[in-house]
PLY file of the C-alpha trace (Angstrom):
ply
format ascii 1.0
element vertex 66
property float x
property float y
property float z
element edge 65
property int vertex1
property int vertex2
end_header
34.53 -11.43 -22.23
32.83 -8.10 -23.50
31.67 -5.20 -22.54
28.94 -3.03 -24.20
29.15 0.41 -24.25
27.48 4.03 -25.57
29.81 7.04 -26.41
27.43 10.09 -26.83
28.31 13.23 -28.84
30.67 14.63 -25.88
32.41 11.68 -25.47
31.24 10.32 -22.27
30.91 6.50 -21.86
27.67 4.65 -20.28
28.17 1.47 -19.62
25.53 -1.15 -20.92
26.56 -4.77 -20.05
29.40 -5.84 -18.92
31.43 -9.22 -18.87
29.04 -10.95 -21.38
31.11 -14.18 -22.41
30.03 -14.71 -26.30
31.38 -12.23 -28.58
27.97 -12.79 -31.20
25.37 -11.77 -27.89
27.52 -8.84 -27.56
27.28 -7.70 -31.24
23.68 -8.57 -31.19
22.81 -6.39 -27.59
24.94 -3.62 -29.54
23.38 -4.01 -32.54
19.90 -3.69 -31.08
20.51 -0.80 -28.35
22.12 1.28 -30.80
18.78 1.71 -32.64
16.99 2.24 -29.90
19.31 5.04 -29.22
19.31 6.30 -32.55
23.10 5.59 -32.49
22.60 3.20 -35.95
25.95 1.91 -36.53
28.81 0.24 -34.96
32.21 1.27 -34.94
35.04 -1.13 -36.02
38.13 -0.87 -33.35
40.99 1.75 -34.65
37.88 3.85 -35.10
38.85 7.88 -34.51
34.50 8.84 -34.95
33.39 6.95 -31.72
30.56 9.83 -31.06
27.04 8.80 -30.90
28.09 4.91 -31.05
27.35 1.81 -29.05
30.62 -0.50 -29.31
32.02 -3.96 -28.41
34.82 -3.44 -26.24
36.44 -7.22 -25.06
38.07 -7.12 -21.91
40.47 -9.54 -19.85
39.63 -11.13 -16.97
41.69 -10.23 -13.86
43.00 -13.27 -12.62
42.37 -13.21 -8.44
45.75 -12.80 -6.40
46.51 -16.50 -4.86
0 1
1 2
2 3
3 4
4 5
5 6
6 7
7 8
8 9
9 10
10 11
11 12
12 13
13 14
14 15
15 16
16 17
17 18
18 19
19 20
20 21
21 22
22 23
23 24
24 25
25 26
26 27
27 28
28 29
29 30
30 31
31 32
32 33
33 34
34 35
35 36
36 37
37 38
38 39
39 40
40 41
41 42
42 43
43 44
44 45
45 46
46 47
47 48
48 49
49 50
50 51
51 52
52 53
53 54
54 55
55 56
56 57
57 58
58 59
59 60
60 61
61 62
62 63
63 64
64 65
């Protein structure tokens, strides 16, 4: 799963999906709401410039306590 998030200039993180399943609708969502925030560009992990970005972040599922 993946999450989609912003970084803005200052560092602080909005969330803009969460848990989407397919790595290439992530990309695409990021793709697309980083121009519409002016953010143009990605940033590839091991990235130390994550201001003004909208990124790809995959996450593990917690598995639920039996």
């Amino acid at each position: 799963m993946y999450d989609v998030i912003f970084i803005d200039a200052h560092g602080a993180e909005t969330m803009l999906a969460q848990h989407l399943p397919d790595r290439a609708v992530a990309a695409d969502l990021a793709r697309r709401l980083a121009a519409e925030r002016g953010a143009g560009r990605l940033v590839l992990p091991g990235s130390r410039k994550l201001e003004n970005c909208v990124c790809v972040v995959p996450v593990v599922a917690l598995r639920s306590a039996a």
